[in-house]
mmCIF file of the N, C-alpha and C atoms, coordinates in Angstrom:
data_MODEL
# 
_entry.id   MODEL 
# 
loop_
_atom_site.group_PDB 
_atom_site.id 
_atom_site.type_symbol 
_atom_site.label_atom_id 
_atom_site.label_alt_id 
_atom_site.label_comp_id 
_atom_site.label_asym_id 
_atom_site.label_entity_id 
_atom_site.label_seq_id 
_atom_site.pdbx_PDB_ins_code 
_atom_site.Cartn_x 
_atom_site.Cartn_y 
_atom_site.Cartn_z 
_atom_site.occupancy 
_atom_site.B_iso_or_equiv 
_atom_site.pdbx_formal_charge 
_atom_site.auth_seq_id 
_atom_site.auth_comp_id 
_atom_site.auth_asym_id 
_atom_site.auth_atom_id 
_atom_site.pdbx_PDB_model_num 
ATOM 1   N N  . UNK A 1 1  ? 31.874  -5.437  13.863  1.00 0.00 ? 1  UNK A N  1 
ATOM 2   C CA . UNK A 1 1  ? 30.801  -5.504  12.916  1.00 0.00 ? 1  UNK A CA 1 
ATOM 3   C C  . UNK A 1 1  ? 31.346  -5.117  11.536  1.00 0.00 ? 1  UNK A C  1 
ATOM 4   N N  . UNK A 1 2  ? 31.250  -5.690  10.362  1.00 0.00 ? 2  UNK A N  1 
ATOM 5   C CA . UNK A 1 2  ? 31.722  -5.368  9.122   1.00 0.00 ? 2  UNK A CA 1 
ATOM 6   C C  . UNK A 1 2  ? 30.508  -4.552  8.434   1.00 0.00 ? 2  UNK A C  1 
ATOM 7   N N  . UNK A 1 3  ? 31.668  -3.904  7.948   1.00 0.00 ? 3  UNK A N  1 
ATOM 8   C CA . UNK A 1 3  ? 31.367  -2.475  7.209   1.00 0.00 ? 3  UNK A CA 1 
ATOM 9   C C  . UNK A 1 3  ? 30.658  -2.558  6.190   1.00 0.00 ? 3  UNK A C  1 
ATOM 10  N N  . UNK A 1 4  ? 28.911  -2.395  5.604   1.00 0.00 ? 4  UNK A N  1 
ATOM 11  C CA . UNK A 1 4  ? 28.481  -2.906  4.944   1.00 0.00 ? 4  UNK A CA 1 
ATOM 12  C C  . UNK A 1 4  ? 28.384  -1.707  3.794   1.00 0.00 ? 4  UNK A C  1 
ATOM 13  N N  . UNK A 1 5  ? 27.974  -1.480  2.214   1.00 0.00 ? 5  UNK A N  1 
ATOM 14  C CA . UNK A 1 5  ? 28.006  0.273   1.681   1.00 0.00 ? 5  UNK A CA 1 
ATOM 15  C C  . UNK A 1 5  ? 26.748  0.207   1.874   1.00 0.00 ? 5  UNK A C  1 
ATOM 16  N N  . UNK A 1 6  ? 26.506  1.682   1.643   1.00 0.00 ? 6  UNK A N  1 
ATOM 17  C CA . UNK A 1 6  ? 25.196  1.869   1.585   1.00 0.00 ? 6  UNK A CA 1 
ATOM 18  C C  . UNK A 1 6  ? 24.208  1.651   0.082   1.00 0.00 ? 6  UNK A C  1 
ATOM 19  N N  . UNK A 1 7  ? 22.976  1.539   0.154   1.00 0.00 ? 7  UNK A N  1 
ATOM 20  C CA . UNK A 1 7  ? 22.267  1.258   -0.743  1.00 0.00 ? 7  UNK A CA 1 
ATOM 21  C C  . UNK A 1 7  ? 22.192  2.405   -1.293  1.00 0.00 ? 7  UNK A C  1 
ATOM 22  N N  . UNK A 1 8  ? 22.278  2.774   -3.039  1.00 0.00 ? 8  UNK A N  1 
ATOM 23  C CA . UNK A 1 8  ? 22.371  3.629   -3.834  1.00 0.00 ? 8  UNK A CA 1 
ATOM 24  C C  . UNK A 1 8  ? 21.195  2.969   -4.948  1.00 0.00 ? 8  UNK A C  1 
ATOM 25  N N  . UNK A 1 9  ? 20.781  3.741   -5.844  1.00 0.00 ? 9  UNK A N  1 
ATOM 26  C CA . UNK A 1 9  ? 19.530  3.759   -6.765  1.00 0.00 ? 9  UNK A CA 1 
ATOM 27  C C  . UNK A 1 9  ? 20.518  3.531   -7.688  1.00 0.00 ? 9  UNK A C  1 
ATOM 28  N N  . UNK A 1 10 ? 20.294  2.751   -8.475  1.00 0.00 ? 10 UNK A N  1 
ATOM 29  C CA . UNK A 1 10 ? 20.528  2.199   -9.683  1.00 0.00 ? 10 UNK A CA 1 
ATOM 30  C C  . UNK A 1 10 ? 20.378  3.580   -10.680 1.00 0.00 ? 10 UNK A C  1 
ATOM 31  N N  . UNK A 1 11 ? 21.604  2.961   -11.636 1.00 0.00 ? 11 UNK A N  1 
ATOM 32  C CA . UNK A 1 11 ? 21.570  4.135   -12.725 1.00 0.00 ? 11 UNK A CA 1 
ATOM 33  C C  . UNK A 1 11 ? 20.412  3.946   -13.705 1.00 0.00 ? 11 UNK A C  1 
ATOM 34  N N  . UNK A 1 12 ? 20.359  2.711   -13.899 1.00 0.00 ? 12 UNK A N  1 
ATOM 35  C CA . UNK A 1 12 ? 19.462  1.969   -14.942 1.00 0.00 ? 12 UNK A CA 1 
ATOM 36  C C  . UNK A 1 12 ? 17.758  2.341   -15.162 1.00 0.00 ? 12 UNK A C  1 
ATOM 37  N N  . UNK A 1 13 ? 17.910  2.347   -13.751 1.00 0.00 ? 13 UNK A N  1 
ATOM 38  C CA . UNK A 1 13 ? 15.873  2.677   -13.033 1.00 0.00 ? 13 UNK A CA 1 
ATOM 39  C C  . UNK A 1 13 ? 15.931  3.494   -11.894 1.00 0.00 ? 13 UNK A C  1 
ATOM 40  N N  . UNK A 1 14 ? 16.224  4.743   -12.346 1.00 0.00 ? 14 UNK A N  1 
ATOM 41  C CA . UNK A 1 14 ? 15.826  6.044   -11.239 1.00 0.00 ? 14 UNK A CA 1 
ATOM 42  C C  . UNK A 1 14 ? 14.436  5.940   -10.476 1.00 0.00 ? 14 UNK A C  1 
ATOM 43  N N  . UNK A 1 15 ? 13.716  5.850   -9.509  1.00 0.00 ? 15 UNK A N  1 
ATOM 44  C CA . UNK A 1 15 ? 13.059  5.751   -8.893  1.00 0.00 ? 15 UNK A CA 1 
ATOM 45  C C  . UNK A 1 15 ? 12.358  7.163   -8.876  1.00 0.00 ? 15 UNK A C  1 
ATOM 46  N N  . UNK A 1 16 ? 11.104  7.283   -9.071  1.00 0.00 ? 16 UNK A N  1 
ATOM 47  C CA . UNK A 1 16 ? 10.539  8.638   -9.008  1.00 0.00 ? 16 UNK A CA 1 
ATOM 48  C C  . UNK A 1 16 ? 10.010  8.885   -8.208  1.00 0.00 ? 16 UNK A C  1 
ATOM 49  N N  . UNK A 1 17 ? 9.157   9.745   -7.447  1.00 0.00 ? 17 UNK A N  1 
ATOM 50  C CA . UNK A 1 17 ? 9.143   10.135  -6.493  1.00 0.00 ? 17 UNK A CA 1 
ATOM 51  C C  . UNK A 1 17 ? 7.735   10.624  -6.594  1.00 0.00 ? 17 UNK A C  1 
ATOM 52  N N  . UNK A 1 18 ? 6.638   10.615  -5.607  1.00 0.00 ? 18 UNK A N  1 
ATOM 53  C CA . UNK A 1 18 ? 5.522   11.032  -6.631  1.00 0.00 ? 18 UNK A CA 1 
ATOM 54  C C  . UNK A 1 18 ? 4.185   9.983   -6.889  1.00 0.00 ? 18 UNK A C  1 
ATOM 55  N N  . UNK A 1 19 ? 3.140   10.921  -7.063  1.00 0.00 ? 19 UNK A N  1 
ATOM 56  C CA . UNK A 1 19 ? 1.808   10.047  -7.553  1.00 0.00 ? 19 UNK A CA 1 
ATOM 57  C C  . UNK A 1 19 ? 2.281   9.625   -9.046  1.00 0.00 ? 19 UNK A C  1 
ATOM 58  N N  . UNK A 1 20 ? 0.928   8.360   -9.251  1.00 0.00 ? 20 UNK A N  1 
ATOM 59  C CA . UNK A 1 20 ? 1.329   7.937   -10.514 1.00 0.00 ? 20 UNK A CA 1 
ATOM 60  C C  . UNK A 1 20 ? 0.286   8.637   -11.635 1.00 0.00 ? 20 UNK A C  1 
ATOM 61  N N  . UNK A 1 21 ? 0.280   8.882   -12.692 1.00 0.00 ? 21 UNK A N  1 
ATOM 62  C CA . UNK A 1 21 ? -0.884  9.621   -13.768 1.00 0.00 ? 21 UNK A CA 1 
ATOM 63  C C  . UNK A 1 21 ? -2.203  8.541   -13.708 1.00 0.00 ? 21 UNK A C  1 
ATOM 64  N N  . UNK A 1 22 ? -3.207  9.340   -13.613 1.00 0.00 ? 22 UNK A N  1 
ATOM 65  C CA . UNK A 1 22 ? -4.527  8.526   -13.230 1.00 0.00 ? 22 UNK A CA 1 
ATOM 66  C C  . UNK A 1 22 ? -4.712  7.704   -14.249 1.00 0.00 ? 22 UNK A C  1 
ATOM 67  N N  . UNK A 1 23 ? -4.173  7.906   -15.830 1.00 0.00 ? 23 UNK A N  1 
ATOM 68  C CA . UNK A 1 23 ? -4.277  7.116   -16.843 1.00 0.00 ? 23 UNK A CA 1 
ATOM 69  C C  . UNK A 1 23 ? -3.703  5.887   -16.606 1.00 0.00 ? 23 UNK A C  1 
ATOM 70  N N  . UNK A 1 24 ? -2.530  5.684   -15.824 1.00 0.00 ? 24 UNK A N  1 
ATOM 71  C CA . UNK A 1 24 ? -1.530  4.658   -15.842 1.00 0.00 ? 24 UNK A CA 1 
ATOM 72  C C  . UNK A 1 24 ? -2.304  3.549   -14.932 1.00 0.00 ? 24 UNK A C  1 
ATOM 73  N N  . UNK A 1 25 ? -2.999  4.776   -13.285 1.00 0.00 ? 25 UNK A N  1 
ATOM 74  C CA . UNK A 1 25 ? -3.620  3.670   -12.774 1.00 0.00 ? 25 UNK A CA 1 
ATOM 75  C C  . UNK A 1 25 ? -5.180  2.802   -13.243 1.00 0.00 ? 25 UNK A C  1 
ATOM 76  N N  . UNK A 1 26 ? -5.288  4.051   -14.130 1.00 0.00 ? 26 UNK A N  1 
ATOM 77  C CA . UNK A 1 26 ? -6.503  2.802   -14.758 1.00 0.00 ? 26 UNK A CA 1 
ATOM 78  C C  . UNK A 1 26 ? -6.134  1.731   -15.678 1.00 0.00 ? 26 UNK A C  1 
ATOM 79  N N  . UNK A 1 27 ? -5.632  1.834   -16.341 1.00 0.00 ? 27 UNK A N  1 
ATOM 80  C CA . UNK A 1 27 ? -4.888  0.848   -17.098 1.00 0.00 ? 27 UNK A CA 1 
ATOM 81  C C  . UNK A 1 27 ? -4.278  -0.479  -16.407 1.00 0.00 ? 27 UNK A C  1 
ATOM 82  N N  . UNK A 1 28 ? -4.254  -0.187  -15.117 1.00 0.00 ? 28 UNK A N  1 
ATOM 83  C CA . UNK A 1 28 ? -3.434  -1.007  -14.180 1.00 0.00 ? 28 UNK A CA 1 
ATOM 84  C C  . UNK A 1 28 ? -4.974  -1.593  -13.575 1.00 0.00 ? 28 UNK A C  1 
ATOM 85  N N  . UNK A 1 29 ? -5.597  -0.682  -13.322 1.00 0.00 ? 29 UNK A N  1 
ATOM 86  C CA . UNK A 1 29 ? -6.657  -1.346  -12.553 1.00 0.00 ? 29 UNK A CA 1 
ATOM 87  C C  . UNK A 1 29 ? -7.655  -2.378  -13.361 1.00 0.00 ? 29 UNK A C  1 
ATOM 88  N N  . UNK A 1 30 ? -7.685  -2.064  -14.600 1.00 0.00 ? 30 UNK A N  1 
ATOM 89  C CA . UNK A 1 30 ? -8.847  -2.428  -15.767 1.00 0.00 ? 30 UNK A CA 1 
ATOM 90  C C  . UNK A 1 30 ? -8.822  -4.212  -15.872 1.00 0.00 ? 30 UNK A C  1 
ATOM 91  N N  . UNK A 1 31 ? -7.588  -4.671  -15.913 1.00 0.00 ? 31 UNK A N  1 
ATOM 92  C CA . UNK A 1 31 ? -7.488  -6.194  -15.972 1.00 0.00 ? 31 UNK A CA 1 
ATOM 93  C C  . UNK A 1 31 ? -8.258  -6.839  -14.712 1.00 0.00 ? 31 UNK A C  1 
ATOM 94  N N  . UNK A 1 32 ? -7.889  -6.541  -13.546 1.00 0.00 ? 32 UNK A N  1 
ATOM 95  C CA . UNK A 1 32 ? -8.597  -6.914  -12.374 1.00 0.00 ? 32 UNK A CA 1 
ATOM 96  C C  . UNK A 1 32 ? -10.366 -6.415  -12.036 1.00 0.00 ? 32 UNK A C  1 
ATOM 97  N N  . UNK A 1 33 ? -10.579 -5.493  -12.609 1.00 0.00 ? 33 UNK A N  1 
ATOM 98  C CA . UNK A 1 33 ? -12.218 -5.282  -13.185 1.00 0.00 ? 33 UNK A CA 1 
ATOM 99  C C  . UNK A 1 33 ? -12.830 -6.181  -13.736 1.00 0.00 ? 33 UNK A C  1 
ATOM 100 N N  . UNK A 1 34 ? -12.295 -6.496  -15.000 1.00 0.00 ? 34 UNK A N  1 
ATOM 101 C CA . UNK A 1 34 ? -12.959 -7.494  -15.693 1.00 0.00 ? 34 UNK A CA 1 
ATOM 102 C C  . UNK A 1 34 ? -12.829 -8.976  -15.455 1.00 0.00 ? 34 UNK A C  1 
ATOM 103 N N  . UNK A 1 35 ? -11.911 -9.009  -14.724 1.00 0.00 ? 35 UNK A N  1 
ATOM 104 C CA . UNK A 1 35 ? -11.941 -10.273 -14.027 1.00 0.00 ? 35 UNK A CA 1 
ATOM 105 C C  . UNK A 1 35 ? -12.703 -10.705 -12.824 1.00 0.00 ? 35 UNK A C  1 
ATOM 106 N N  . UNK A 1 36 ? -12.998 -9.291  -12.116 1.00 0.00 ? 36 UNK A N  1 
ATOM 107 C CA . UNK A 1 36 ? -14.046 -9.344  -10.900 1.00 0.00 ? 36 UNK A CA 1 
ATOM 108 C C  . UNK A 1 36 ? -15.902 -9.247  -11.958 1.00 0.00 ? 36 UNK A C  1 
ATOM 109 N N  . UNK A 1 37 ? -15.311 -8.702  -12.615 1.00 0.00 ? 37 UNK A N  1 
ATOM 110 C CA . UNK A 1 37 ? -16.944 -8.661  -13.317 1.00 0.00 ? 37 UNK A CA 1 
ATOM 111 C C  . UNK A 1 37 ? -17.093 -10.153 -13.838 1.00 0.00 ? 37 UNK A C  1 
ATOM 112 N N  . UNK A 1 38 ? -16.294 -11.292 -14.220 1.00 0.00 ? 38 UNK A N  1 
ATOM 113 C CA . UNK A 1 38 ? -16.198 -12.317 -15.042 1.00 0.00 ? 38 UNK A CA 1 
ATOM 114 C C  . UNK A 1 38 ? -16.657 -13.466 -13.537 1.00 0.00 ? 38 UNK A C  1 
ATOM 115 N N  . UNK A 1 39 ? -16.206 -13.057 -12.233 1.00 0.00 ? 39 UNK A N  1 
ATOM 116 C CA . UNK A 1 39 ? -16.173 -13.995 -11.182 1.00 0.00 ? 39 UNK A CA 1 
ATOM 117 C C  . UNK A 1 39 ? -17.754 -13.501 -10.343 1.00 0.00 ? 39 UNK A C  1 
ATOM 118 N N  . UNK A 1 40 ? -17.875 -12.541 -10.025 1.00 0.00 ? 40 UNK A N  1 
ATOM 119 C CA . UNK A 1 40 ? -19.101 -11.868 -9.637  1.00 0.00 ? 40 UNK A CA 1 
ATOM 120 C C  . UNK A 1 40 ? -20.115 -11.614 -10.576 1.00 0.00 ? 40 UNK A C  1 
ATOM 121 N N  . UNK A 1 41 ? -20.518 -12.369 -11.670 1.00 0.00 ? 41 UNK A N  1 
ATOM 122 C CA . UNK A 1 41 ? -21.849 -12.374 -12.369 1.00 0.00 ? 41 UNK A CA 1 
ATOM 123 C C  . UNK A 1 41 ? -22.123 -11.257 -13.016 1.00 0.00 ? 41 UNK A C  1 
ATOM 124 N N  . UNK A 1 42 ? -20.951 -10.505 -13.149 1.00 0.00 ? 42 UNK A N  1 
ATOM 125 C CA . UNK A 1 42 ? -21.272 -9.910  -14.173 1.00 0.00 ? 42 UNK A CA 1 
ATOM 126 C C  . UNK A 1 42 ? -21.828 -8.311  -14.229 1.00 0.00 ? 42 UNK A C  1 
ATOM 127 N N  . UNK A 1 43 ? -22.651 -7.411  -15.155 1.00 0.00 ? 43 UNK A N  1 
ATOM 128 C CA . UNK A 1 43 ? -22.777 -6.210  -14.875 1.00 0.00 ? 43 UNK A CA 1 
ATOM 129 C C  . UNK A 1 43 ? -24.265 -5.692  -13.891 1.00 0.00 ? 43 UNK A C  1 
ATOM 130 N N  . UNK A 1 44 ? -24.724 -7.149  -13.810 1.00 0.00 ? 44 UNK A N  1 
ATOM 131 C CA . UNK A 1 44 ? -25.990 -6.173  -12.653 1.00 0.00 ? 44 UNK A CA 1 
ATOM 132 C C  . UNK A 1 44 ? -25.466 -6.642  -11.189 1.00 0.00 ? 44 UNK A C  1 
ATOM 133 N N  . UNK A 1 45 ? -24.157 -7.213  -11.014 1.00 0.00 ? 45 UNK A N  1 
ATOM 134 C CA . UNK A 1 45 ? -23.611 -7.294  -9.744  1.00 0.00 ? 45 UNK A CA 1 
ATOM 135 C C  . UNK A 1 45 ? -23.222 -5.911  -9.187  1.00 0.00 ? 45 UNK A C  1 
ATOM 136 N N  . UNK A 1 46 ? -22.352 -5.157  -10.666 1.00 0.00 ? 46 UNK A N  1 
ATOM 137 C CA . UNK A 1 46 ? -21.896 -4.586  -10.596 1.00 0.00 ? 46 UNK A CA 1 
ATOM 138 C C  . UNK A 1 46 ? -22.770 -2.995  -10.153 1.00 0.00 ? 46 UNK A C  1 
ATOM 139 N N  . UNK A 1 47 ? -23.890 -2.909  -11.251 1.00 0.00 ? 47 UNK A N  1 
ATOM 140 C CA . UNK A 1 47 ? -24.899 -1.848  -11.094 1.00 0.00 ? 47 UNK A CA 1 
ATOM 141 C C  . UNK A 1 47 ? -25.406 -1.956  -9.432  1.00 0.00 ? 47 UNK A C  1 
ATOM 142 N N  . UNK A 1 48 ? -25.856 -3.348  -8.901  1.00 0.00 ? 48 UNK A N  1 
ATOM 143 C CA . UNK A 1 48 ? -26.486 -3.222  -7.442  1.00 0.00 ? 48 UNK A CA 1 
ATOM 144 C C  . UNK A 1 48 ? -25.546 -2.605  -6.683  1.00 0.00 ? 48 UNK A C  1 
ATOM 145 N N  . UNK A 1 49 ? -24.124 -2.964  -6.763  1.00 0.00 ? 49 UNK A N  1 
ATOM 146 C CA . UNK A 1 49 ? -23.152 -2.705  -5.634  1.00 0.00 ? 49 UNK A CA 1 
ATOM 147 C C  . UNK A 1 49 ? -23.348 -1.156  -5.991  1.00 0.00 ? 49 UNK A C  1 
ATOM 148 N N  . UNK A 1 50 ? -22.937 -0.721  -7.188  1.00 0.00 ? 50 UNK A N  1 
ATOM 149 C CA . UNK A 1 50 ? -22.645 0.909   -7.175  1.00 0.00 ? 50 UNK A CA 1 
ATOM 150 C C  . UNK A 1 50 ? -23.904 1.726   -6.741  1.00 0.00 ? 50 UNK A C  1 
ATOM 151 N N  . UNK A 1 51 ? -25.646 1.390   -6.984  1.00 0.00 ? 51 UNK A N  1 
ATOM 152 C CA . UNK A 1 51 ? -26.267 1.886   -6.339  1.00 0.00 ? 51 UNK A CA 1 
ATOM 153 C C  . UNK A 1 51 ? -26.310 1.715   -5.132  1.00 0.00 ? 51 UNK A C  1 
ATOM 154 N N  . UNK A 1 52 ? -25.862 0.412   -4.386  1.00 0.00 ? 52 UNK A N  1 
ATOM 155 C CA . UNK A 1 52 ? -26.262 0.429   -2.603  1.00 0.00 ? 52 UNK A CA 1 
ATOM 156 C C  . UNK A 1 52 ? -24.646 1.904   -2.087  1.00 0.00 ? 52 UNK A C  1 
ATOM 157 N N  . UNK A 1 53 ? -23.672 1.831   -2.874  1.00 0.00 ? 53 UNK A N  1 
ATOM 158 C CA . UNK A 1 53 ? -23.014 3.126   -2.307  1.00 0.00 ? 53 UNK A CA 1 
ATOM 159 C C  . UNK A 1 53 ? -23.308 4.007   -2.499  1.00 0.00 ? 53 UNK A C  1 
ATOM 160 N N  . UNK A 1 54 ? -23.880 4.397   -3.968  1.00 0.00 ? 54 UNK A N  1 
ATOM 161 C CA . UNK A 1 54 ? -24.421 5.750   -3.818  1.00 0.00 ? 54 UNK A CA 1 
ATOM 162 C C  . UNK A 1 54 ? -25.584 6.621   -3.194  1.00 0.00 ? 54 UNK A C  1 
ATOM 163 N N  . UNK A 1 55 ? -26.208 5.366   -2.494  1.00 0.00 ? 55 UNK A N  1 
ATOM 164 C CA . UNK A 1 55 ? -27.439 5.437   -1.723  1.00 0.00 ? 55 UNK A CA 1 
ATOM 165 C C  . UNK A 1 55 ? -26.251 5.898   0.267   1.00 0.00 ? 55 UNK A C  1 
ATOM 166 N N  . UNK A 1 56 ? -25.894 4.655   -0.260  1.00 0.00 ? 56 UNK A N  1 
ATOM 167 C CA . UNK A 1 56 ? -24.906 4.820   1.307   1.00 0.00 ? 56 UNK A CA 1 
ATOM 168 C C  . UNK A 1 56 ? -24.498 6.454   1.628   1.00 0.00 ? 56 UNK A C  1 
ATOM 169 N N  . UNK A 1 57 ? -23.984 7.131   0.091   1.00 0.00 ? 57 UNK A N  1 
ATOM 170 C CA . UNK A 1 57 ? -23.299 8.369   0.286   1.00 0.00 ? 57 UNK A CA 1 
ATOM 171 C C  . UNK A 1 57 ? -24.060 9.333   0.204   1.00 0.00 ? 57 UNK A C  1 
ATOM 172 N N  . UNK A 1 58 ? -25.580 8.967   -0.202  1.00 0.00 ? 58 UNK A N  1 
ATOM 173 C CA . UNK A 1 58 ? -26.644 9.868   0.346   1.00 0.00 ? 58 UNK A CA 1 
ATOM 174 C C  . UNK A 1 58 ? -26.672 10.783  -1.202  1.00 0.00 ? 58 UNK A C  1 
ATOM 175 N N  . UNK A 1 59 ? -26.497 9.990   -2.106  1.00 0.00 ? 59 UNK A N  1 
ATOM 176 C CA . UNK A 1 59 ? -26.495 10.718  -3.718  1.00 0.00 ? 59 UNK A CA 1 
ATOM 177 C C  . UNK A 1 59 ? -27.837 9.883   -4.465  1.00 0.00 ? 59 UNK A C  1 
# 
């Protein structure tokens, strides 16, 4: 069997280790929001869904 090296992390892009800052994931999440709000009709799609969970969670 030939001797293969092992995989090492790049000097270039250290890999971190770790949650990401909640700022970063909203920022990440925000494009795909408004695109679900743009495909699903919009903000009283949005208001029904969030009251049938907060009803669900008993709030």
């Amino acid at each position: 069997m030939a001797y293969t090296a092992p995989r090492t992390r790049t000097a270039l892009r250290p890999r971190r280790d770790g949650r990401r800052h909640p700022l970063v994931a909203t920022l990440m999440a925000l494009p795909l929001a408004a695109l679900l709000l743009l495909v699903f009709d919009g903000w009283e799609t949005v208001a029904t869904q969030a009251s049938s969970v907060g009803v669900m969670l008993g709030r």
